[in-house]
C-alpha positions in Angstrom: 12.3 82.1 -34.9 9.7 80.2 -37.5 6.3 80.5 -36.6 4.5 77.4 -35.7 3.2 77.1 -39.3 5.6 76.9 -40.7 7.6 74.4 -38.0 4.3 71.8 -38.9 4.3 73.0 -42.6 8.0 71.5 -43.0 6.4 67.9 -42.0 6.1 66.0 -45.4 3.0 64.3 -43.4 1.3 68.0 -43.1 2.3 69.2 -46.5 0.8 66.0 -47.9 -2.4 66.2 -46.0 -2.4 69.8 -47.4 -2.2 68.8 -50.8 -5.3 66.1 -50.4 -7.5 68.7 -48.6 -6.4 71.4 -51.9 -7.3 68.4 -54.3 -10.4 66.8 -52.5 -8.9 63.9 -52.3 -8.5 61.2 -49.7 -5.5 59.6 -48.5 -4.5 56.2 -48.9 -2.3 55.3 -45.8 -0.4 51.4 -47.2 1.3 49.1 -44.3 4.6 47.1 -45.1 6.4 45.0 -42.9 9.8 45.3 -43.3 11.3 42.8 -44.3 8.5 41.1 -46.0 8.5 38.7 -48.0 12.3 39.7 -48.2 14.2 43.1 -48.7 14.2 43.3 -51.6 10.2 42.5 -52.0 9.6 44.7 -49.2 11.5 48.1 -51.5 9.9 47.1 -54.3 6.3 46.7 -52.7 6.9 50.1 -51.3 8.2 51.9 -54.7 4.9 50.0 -56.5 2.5 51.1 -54.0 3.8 54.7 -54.2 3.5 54.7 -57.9 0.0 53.2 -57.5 -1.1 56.6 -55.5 -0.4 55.0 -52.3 -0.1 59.1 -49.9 1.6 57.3 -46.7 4.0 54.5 -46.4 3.6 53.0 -43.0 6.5 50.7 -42.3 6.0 48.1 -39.7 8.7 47.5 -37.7 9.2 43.8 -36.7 8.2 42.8 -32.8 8.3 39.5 -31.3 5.2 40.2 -29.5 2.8 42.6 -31.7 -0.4 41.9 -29.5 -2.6 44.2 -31.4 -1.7 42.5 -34.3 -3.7 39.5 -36.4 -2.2 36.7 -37.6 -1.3 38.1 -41.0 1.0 41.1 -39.7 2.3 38.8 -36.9 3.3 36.1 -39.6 4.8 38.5 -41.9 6.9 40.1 -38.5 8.0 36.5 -37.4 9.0 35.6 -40.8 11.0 39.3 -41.0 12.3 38.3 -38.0 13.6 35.4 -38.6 15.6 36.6 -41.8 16.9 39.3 -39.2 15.2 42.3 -40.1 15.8 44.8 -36.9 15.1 48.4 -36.4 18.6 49.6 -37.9 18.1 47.3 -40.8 14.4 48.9 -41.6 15.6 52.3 -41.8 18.0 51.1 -43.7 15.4 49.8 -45.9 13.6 53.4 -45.8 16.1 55.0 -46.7 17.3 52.6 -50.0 13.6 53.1 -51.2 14.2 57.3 -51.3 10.5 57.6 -51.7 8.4 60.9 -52.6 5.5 60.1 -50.1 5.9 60.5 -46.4 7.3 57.6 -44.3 5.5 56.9 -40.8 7.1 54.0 -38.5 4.7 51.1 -36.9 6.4 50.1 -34.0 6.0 49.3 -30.3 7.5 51.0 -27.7 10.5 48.5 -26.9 12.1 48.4 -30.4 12.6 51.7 -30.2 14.0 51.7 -26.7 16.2 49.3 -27.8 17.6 51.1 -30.4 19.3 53.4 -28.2 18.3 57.3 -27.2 19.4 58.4 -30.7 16.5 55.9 -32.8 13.9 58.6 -33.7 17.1 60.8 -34.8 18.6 58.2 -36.7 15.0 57.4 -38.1 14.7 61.4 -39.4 18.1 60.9 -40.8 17.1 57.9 -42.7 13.8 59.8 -44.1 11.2 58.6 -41.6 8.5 61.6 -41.5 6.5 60.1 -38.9 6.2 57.5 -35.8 3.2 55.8 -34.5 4.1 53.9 -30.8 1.3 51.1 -30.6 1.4 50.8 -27.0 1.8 53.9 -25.5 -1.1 55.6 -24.2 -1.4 59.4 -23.7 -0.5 59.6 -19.7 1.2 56.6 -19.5 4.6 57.8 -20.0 4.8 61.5 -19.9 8.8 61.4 -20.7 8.8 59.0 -23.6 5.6 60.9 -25.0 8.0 64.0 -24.8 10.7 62.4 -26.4 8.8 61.2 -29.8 6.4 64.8 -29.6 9.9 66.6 -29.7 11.7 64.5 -32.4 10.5 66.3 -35.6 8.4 63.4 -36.7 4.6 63.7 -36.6 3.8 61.7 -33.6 0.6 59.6 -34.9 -1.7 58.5 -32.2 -4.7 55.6 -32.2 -8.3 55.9 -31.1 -10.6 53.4 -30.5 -14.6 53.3 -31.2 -14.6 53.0 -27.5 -13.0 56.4 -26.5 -14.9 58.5 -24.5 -15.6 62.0 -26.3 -12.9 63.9 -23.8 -10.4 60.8 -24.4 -10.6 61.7 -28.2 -9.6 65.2 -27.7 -6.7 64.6 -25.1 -5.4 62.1 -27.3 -5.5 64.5 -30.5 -4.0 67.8 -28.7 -1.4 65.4 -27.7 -0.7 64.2 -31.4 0.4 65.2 -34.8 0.2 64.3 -38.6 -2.9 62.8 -39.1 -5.5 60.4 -36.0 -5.3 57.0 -36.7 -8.7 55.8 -35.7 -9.3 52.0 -35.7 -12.6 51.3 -37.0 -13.6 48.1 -35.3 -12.7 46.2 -31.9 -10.2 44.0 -31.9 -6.7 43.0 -33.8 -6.3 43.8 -37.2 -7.4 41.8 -40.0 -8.9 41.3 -43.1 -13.3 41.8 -42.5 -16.4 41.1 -44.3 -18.0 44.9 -43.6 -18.0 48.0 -42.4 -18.4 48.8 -38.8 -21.8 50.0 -38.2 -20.2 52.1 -35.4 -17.6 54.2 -37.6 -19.6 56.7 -38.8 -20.8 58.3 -35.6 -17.1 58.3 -33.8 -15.8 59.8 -36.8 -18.2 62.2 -36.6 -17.4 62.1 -32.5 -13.5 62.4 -33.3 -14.1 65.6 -35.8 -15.7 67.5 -33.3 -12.6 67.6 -31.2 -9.4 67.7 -33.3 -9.1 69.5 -37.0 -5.9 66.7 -37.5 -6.8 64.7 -40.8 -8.6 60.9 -39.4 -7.5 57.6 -41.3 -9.4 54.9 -40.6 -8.1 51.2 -40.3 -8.5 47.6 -39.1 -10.3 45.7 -41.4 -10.1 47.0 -45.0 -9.1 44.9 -47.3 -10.9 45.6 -50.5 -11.9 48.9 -52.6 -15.5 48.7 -51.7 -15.1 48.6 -48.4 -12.5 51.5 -49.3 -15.2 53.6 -50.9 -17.4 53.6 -48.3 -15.0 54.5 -45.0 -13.3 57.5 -47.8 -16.9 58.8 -47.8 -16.9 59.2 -44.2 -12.6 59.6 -43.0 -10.3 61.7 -44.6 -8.3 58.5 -45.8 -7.9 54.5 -44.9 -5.1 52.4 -43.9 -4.9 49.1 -45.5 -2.1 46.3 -43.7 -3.1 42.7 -43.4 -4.7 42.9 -47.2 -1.4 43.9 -48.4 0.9 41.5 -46.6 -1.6 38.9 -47.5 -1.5 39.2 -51.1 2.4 40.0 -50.4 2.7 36.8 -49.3 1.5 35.4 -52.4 2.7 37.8 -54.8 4.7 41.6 -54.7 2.7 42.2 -57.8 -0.7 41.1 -56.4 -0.3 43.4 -53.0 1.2 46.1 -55.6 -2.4 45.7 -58.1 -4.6 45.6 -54.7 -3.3 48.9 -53.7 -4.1 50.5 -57.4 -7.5 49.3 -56.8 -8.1 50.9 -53.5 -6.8 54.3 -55.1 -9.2 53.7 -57.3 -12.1 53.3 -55.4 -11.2 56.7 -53.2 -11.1 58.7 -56.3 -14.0 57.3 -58.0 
């Protein structure tokens, strides 16, 4: 039987994180709708962004109700939508691009449901190294929490600013990959600053998990990346990318070589 090493060192999520922590480097976690501004944008935004440095490809899966998302994400999903992007359809889209970076799915709980019992199967079949549920808190569904902790994907889980110390750690023993840690209250978006509040729950967060923390909500430009690398071990960067998406592939493609940038400066 492998050891539990090397079970979590077969993870592309893990052996990525592994290779930032060997190079001192931080991660640079990219969101993509899928779907938008077409297919065919949405491969090519997520080849461009991997030859940018991009580390992590999150791809959003379309809902009709994202309620923790702004109105940038939930244009970019009703638009997918409406061209008929679907689960199936996104990991057919994952698995066109054939990527070297890891592959995490953004999704709620009910597209997933609805893709039948075999989804997270299907999704490691099609390349997907990782899930992150939006909506399912750990205890509030002790079955389906088993079901995507058992899959083989690094089960990514959120914390907010306003998790208690204890929350943080239940949350993190329960999760894998890296802790996705929204940095602000709120939906996401594009913001003006920093979060005064960030650096003391990270520093809360690190004292009760050695999982890798990416911080998100709110970045949208590579000063704002420099300052949360100093602090997380990487960012995650959505509605700044669909944004300048919307406008151009090549713009949202540019805007993620600039937030490498500012990480490894």
């Amino acid at each position: 039987m492998a050891s539990t090493l090397e079970i979590i060192s077969s993870n592309r999520v893990d052996q990525r994180f592994a290779l930032l922590r060997k190079t001192r480097r931080k991660a640079l976690v990219c969101y993509v709708t899928a779907g938008y501004p077409d297919v065919e944008q949405s491969a090519s935004l997520i080849r461009g962004l991997e030859e940018k440095g991009a580390d992590v490809i999150e791809v959003g899966i379309p809902f009709s109700d994202p309620i923790a998302d702004g109105p940038v994400i939930q244009e970019s999903s009703q638009r997918a939508l409406a061209a008929g992007m679907n689960f199936d359809r996104a990991l057919e889209l994952v698995s066109s691009v054939t990527v070297n970076i890891p592959v995490v799915l953004f999704t709620y709980l009910n597209p997933l449901i609805a893709a039948g019992k075999d989804s997270l199967k299907r999704a490691r079949d099609a390349g997907v190294d990782g899930v992150l549920v939006t909506d399912l808190p750990v205890g509030a569904d002790t079955d389906r929490e088993a079901w995507l902790g058992e899959s083989g994907l690094a089960f990514i889980r959120l914390v907010a600013p306003t998790t208690p110390t204890e929350r943080m750690r239940e949350i993190a023993n329960h999760g894998s990959g890296f802790v996705y840690l929204i940095s602000r209250l709120g939906v996401t978006g594009m913001r003006n600053a920093v979060a005064l509040e960030l650096e003391p729950t990270i520093a809360r967060l690190r004292g009760v998990t050695k999982l890798p923390i990416c911080a998100g909500f709110g970045i949208s430009n590579a000063s704002q990346a420099a300052t949360v690398g100093k602090l997380a071990d990487g960012i995650v960067v959505g509605s700044a990318l669909m944004q300048a998406a919307g406008r151009s592939t090549i713009e949202a493609i540019d805007l993620g070589g600039s937030l490498r940038a500012a990480l490894d400066a």
